[in-house]
C-alpha positions as CSV (number, residue, x, y, z in Angstrom):
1,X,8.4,-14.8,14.7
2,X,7.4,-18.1,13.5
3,X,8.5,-19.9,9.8
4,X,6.0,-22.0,8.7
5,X,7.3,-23.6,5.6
6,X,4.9,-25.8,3.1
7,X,5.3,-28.9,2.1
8,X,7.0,-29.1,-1.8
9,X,6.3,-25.8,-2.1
10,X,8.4,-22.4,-1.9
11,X,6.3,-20.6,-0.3
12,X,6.9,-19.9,3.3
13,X,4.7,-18.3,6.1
14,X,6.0,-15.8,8.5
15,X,3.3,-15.1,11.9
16,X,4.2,-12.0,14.0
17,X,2.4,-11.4,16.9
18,X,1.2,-7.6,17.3
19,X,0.3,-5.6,20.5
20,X,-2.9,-7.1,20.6
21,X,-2.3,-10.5,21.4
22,X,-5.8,-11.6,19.6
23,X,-4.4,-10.3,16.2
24,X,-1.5,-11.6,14.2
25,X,0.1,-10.6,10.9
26,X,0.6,-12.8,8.5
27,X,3.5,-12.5,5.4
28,X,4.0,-15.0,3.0
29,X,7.5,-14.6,1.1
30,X,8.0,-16.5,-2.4
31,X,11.4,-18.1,-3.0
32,X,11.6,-19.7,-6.4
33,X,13.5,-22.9,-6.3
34,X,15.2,-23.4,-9.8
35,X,17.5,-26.6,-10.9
36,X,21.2,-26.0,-11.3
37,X,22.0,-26.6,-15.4
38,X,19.1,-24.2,-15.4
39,X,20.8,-21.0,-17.4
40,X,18.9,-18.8,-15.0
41,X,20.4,-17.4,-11.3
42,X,20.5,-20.5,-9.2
43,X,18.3,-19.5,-6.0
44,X,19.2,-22.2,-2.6
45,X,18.1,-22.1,0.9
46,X,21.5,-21.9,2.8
47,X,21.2,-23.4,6.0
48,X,24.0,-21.3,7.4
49,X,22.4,-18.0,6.0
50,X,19.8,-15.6,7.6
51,X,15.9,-17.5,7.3
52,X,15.2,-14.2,5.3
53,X,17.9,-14.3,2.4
54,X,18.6,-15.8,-0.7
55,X,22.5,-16.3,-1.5
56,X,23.3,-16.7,-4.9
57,X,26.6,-18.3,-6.2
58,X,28.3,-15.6,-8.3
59,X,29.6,-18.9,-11.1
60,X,25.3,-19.3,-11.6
61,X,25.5,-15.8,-12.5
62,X,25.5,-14.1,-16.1
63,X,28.7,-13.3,-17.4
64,X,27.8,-10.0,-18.0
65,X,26.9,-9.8,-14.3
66,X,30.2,-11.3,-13.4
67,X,32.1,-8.5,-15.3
68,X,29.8,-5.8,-13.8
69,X,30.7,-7.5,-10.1
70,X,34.3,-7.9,-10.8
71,X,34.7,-4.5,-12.2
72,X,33.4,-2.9,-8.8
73,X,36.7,-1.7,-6.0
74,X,34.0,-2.2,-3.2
75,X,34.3,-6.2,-3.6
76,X,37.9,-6.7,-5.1
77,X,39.2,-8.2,-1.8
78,X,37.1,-11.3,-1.8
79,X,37.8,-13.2,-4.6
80,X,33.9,-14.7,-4.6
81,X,31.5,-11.7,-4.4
82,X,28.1,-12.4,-3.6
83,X,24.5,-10.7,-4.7
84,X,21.6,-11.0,-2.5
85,X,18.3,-11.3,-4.0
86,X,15.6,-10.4,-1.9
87,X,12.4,-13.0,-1.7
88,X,8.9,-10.7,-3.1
89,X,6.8,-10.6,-0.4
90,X,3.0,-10.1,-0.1
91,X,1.2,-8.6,2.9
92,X,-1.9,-10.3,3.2
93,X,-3.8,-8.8,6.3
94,X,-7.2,-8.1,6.4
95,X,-6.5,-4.1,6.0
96,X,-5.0,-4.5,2.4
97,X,-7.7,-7.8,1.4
98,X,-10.5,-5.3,2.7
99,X,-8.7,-2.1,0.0
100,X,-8.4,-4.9,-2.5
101,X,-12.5,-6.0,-2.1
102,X,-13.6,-2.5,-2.0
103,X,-11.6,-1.6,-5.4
104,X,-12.8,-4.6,-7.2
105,X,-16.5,-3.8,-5.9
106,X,-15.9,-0.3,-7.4
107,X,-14.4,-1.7,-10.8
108,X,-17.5,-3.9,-11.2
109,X,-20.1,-2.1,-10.0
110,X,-21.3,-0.7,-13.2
111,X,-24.1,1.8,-12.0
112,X,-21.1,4.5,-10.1
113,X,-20.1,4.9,-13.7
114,X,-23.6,5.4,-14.9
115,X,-24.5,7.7,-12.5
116,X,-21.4,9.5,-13.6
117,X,-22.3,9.6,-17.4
118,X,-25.7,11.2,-16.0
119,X,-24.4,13.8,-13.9
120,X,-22.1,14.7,-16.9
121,X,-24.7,14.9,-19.2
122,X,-27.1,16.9,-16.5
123,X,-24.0,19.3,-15.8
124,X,-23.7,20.0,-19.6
125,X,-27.6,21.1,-19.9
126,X,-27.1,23.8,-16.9
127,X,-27.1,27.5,-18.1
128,X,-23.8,28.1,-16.0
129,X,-22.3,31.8,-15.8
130,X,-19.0,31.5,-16.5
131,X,-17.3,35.5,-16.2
132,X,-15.2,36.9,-18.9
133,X,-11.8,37.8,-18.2
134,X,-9.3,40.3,-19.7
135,X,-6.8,37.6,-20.9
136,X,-4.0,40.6,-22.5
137,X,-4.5,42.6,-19.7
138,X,-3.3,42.0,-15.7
139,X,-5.8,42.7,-12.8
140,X,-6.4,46.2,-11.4
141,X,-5.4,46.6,-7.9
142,X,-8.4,46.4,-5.5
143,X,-8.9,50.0,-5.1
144,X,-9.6,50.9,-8.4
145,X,-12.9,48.6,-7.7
146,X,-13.9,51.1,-5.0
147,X,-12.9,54.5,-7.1
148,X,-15.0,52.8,-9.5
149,X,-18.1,52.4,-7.8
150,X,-17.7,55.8,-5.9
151,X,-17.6,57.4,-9.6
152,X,-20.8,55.2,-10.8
153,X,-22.5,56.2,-8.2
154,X,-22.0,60.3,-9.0
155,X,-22.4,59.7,-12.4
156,X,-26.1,57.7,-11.9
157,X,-27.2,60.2,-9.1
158,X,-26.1,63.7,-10.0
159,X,-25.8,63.8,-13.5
160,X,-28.1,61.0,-14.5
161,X,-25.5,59.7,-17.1
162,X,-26.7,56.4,-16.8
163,X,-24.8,55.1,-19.7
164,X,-21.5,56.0,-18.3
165,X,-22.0,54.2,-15.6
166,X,-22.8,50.8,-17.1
167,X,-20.1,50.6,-19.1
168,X,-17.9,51.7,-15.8
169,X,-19.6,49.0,-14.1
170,X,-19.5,46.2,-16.2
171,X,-15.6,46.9,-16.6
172,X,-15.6,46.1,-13.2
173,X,-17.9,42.9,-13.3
174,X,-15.2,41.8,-16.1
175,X,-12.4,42.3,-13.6
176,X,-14.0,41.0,-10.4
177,X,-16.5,38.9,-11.4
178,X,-16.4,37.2,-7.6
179,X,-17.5,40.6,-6.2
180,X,-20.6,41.2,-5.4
181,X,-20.7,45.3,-5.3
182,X,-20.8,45.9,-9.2
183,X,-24.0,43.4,-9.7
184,X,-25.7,45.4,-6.5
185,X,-25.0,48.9,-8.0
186,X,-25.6,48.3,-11.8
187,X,-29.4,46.2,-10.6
188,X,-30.2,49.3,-9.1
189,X,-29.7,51.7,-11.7
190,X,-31.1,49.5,-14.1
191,X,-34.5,48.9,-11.7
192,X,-34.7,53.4,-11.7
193,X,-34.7,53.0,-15.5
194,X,-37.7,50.8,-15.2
195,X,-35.5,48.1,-17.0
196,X,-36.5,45.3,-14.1
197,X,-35.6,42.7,-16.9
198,X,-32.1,43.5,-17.4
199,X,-31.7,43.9,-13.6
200,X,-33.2,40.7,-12.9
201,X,-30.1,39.1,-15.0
202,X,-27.4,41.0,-13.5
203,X,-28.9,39.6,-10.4
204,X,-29.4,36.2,-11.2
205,X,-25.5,36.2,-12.7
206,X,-24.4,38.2,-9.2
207,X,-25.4,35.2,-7.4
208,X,-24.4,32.5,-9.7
209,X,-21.2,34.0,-9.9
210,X,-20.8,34.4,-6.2
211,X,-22.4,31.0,-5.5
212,X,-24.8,32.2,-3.8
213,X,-23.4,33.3,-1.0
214,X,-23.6,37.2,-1.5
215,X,-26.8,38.0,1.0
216,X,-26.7,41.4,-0.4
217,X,-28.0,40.3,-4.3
218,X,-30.3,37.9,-2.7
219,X,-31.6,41.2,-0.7
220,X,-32.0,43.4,-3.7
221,X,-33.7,41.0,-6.0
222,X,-35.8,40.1,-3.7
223,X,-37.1,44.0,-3.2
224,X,-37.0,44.4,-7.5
225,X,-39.8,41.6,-7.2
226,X,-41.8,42.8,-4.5
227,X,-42.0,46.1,-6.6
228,X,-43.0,44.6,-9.5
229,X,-45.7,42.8,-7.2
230,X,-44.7,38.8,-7.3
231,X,-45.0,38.9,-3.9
232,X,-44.5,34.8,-3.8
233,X,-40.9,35.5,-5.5
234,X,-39.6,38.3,-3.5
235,X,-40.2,35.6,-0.3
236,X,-38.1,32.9,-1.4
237,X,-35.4,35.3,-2.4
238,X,-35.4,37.1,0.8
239,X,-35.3,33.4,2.3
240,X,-32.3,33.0,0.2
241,X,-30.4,35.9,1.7
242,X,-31.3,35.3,5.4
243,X,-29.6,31.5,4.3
244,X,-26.9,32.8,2.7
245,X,-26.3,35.3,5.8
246,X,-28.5,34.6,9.1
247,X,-26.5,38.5,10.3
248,X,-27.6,40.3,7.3
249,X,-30.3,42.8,9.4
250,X,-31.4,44.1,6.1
251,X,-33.1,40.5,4.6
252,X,-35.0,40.1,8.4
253,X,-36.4,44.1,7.9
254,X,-37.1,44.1,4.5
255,X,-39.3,40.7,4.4
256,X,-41.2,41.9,7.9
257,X,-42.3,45.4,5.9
258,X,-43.5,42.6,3.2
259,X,-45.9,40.4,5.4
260,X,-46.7,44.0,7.5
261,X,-47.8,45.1,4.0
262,X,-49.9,41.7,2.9
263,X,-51.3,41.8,6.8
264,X,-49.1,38.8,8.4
265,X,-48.6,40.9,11.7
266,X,-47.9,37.6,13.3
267,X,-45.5,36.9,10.5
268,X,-43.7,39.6,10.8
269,X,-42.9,39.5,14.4
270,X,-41.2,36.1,14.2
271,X,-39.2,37.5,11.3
272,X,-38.5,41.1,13.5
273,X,-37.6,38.3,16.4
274,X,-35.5,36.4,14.8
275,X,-33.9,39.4,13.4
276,X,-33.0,40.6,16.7
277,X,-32.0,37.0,17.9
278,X,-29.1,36.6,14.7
279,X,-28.2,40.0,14.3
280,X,-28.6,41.9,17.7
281,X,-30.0,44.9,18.8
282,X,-31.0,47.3,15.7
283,X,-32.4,50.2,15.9
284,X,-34.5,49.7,12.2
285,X,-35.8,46.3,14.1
286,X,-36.7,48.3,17.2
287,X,-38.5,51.0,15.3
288,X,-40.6,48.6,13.1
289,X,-42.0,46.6,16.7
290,X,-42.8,50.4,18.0
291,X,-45.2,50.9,14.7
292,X,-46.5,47.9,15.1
293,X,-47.0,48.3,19.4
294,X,-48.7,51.9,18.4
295,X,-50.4,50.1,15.3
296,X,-52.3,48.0,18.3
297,X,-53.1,51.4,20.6
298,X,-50.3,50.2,22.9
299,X,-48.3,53.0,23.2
300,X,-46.1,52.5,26.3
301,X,-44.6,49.7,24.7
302,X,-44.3,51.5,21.6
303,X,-42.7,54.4,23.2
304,X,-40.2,51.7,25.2
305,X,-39.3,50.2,21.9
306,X,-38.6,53.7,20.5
307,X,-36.2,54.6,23.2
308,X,-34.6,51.1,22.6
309,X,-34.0,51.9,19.0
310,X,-32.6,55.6,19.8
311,X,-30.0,53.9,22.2
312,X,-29.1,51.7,19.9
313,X,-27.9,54.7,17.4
314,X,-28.3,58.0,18.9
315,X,-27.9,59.7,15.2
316,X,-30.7,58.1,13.7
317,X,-33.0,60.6,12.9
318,X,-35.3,58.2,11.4
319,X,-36.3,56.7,15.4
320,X,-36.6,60.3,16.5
321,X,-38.7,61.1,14.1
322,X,-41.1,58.5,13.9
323,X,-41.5,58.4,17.9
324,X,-42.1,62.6,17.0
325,X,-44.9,61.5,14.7
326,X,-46.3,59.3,17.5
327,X,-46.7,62.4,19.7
328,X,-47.8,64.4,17.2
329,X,-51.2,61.6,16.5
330,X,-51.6,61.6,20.3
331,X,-51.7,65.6,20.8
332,X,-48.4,65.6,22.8
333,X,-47.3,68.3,20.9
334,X,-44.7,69.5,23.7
335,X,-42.9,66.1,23.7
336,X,-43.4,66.0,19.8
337,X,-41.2,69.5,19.6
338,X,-38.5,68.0,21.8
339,X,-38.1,65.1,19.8
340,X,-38.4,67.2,16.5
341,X,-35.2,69.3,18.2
342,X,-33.3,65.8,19.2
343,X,-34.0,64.6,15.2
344,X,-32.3,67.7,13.9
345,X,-29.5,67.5,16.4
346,X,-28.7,64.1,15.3
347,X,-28.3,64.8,11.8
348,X,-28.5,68.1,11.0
349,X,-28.7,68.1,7.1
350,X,-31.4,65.7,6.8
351,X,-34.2,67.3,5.1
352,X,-36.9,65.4,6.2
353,X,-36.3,66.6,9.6
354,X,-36.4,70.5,8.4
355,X,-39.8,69.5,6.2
356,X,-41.5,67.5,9.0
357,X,-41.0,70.0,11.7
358,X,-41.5,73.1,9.5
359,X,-45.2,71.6,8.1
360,X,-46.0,70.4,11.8
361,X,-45.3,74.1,13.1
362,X,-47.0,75.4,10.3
363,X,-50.3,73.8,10.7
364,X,-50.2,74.6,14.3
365,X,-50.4,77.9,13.5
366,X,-46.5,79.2,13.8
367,X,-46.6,80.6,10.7
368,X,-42.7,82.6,11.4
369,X,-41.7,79.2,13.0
370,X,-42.6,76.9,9.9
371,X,-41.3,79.4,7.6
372,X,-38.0,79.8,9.3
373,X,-37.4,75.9,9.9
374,X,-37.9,75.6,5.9
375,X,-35.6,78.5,4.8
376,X,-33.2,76.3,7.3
377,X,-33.2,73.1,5.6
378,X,-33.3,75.1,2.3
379,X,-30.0,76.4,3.2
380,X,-28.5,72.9,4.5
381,X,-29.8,71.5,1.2
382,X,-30.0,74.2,-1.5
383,X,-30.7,71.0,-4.2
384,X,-33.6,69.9,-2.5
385,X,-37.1,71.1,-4.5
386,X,-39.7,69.3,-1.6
387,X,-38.6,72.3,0.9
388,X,-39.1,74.8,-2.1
389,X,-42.5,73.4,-2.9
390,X,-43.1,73.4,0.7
391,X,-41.9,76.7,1.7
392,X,-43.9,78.0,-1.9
393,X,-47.0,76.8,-0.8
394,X,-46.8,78.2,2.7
395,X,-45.7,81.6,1.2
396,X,-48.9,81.5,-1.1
397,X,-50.9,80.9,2.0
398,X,-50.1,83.4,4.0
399,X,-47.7,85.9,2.4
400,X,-47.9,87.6,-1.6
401,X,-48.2,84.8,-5.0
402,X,-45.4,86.8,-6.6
403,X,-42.9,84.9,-4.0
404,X,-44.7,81.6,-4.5
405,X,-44.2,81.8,-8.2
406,X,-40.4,82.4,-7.9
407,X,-39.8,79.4,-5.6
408,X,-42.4,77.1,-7.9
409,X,-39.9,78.0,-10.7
410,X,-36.9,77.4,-8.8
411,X,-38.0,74.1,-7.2
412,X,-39.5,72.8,-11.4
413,X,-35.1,74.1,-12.3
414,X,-33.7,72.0,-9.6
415,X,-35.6,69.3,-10.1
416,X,-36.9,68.6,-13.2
417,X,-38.2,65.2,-12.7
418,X,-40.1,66.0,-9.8
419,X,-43.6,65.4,-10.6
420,X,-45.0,67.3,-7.6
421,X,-43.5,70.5,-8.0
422,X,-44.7,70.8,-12.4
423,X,-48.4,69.4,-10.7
424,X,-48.5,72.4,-8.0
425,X,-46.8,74.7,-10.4
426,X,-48.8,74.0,-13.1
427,X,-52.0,74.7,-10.7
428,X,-51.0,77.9,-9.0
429,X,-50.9,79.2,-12.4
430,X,-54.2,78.3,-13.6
431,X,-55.6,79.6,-10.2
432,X,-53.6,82.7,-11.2
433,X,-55.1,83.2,-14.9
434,X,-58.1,82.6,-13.3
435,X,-58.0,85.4,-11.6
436,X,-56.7,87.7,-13.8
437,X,-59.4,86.7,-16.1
438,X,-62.0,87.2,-13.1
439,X,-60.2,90.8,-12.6
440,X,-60.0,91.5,-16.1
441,X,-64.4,91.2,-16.2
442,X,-64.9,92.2,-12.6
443,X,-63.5,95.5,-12.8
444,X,-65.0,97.2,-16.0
445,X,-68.3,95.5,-15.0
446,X,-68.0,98.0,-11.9
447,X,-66.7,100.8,-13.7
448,X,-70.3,100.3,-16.0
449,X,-72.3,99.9,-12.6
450,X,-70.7,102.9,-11.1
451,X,-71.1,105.3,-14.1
452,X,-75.0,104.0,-14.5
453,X,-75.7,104.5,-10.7
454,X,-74.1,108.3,-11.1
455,X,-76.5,108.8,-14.3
């Protein structure tokens, strides 16, 4: 270490040499020099002393300094105590004069703070969703979220209590406003009441309060708009949720079905692609390429990519039966009852299994066998009015009307909404007062023919 002192000044220069023998630190220490009389601490360069100190001579000293120093058992042995004052010192390398240059650019730049008066003023326009929370009350535990949901659910499905079960659910978008479950559920019994404007919020305030990084609301708003036809809409939604989760197989499927239905079938095999490429083998994937192979008359690929998709999930009844359906257009009716039998196996109560097969043997002429494989699915699904329509319409067919009329009501008390069952109902009876009116004429008309042929 070198001391470069300046001339009349009392400033002095220390240069230390670093690792790098191209750089050097550089620390200039400030030692004021004051006169003796002066009434202030006395500060002289003792050439005895350290090249780094200051002594100071404890009679320059204030007296109520001396009192405080002679008062203190540390120093009473020496007679003459002294004080070291340490010189300031100011590091001036090129680290802390670059810090310095870079704060004093940032105090006098004057457009970082007007860009921050505009951003303020732009934030304060946004319609932000900010979540109400119960402030007197503490947080459920996390299970009562899924009890929750289970019970809206029940209440929108079986007993249509629709109210019940937006008030449930907004309870729980008060509570966990950061979870995306109670914005998915409540959109979709909004959309079945036809209220696509209130489900459209609850959407749009799922993802702001999520950030936008629930794929699931991006998924179902996009399918509310492709119902309500704004085609252009429901494809930069489902862009949203294939951005806000490349794995979420359900954004990929659903925007495919929406270019297969506007005729992009190039379109939609990128998106069934890419599909396969984030999210891995799926059987819905799988299955949508098959109807699109036997779409194009190529039916060995079709019937490869149907196999695919029943590897992939052996219990989807959905691939089994759509491959069955296949068959069934391309008069392999032998293969088409094997894979009806495979459907059923994998998921025995599903009723569009029971339907499908039962109306396939039906129109093949197995009268028994259709009417057995409904009464089957009747019995796995007493609820369900399509197999009592079904199994009505065969029995008016080919057996008495008395039966048909007692499944047509049974099917219309199940399921009153049904529109299908009142319609078919509501014509077997006309056909049946038709008759009876037709009867009612016919047979006196012969009776008056028989008794003037006997005259």
């Amino acid at each position: 270490m070198n001391a470069l002192p300046s001339s009349s000044s009392s400033t002095f220069t220390f240069l230390t040499q670093s690792k790098n023998p191209n750089y050097h630190f550089k620390f200039t220490h400030k030692v004021p020099i004051l006169p003796l009389h002066s009434p202030s601490p006395c500060c002289s360069l003792s050439d005895s002393s350290s090249s780094s100190t200051t002594v100071l001579d404890k009679n320059a000293l204030s007296p109520e300094q001396n009192s405080r120093i002679a008062g203190s058992p540390e120093d009473s042995s020496s007679k003459e105590n002294l004080v070291v004052r340490r010189p300031v010192t100011d590091f001036s390398g090129e680290d802390s004069g670059k810090e310095e240059e870079e704060e004093e650019e940032e105090e006098d730049d004057p457009k970082a703070s007007v860009i921050d008066e505009g951003l303020a003023r732009f934030a304060k326009k946004m319609p932000m969703f900010e979540p109400e929370r119960m402030e007197s009350k503490e947080r459920p535990l996390a299970i009562n979220l899924d009890l929750a949901l289970y019970r809206a659910k029940l209440l929108a499905r079986r007993t249509f209590q629709y109210d019940e079960a937006e008030s449930l659910l907004k309870k729980c978008i008060s509570f966990w406003p950061e979870d995306g479950r109670p914005y998915v559920v409540l959109g979709k019994i909004l959309s079945k009441q036809s209220k696509t404007s209130e489900a459209r919020e609850i959407y749009e305030k799922g993802c702001q309060a999520t950030q936008g990084e629930n794929a699931y609301i991006w998924q179902c708003w996009a399918v509310l708009e492709m119902q309500m036809g704004n085609i252009r809409r429901a494809k930069e939604l489902f862009d949203a949720a294939t951005v806000a989760d490349k794995r979420h197989v359900a954004a990929w499927h659903g925007w495919a079905n929406l270019e297969l239905k506007q005729g992009n079938l190039k379109k939609a095999r990128i998106l069934l692609g890419k599909g396969l490429q984030y999210c891995g083998q799926n059987e819905y994937i799988y299955q949508t390429l098959a109807r699109l192979e036997a779409r194009a008359n190529r039916y060995q690929q079709a019937r490869y990519l149907f196999n695919q998709a029943t590897k992939c999930n052996p219990n989807s009844c959905a691939s089994w039966l759509s491959w069955a359906q296949m068959e069934v257009e391309q008069e392999n009716y032998h293969a088409a009852r094997k894979l009806f039998e495979k459907a059923v196996q994998a998921s025995p109560k599903n009723r569009y299994a029971w339907h499908v097969w039962g109306v396939f043997e039906a129109n093949m002429g197995n009268i028994d066998m259709g009417r057995k494989l409904l009464k089957i699915g009747h019995n796995l699904n007493p609820r369900d009015a399509v197999l009592l329509q079904s199994l009505a319409l065969l029995e008016y067919q080919y057996s008495t009307a008395n039966v048909a009329r007692v499944l047509f009501r049974r099917a219309s008390e199940l399921n009153p909404r049904h529109q299908p069952v009142w319609f078919v109902r509501n014509f077997f009876s006309w056909i049946l007062s038709v008759l009876n009116i037709i009867i009612q004429i016919f047979i006196p008309f012969c009776m008056i023919c028989c008794e003037v042929s006997l005259t």
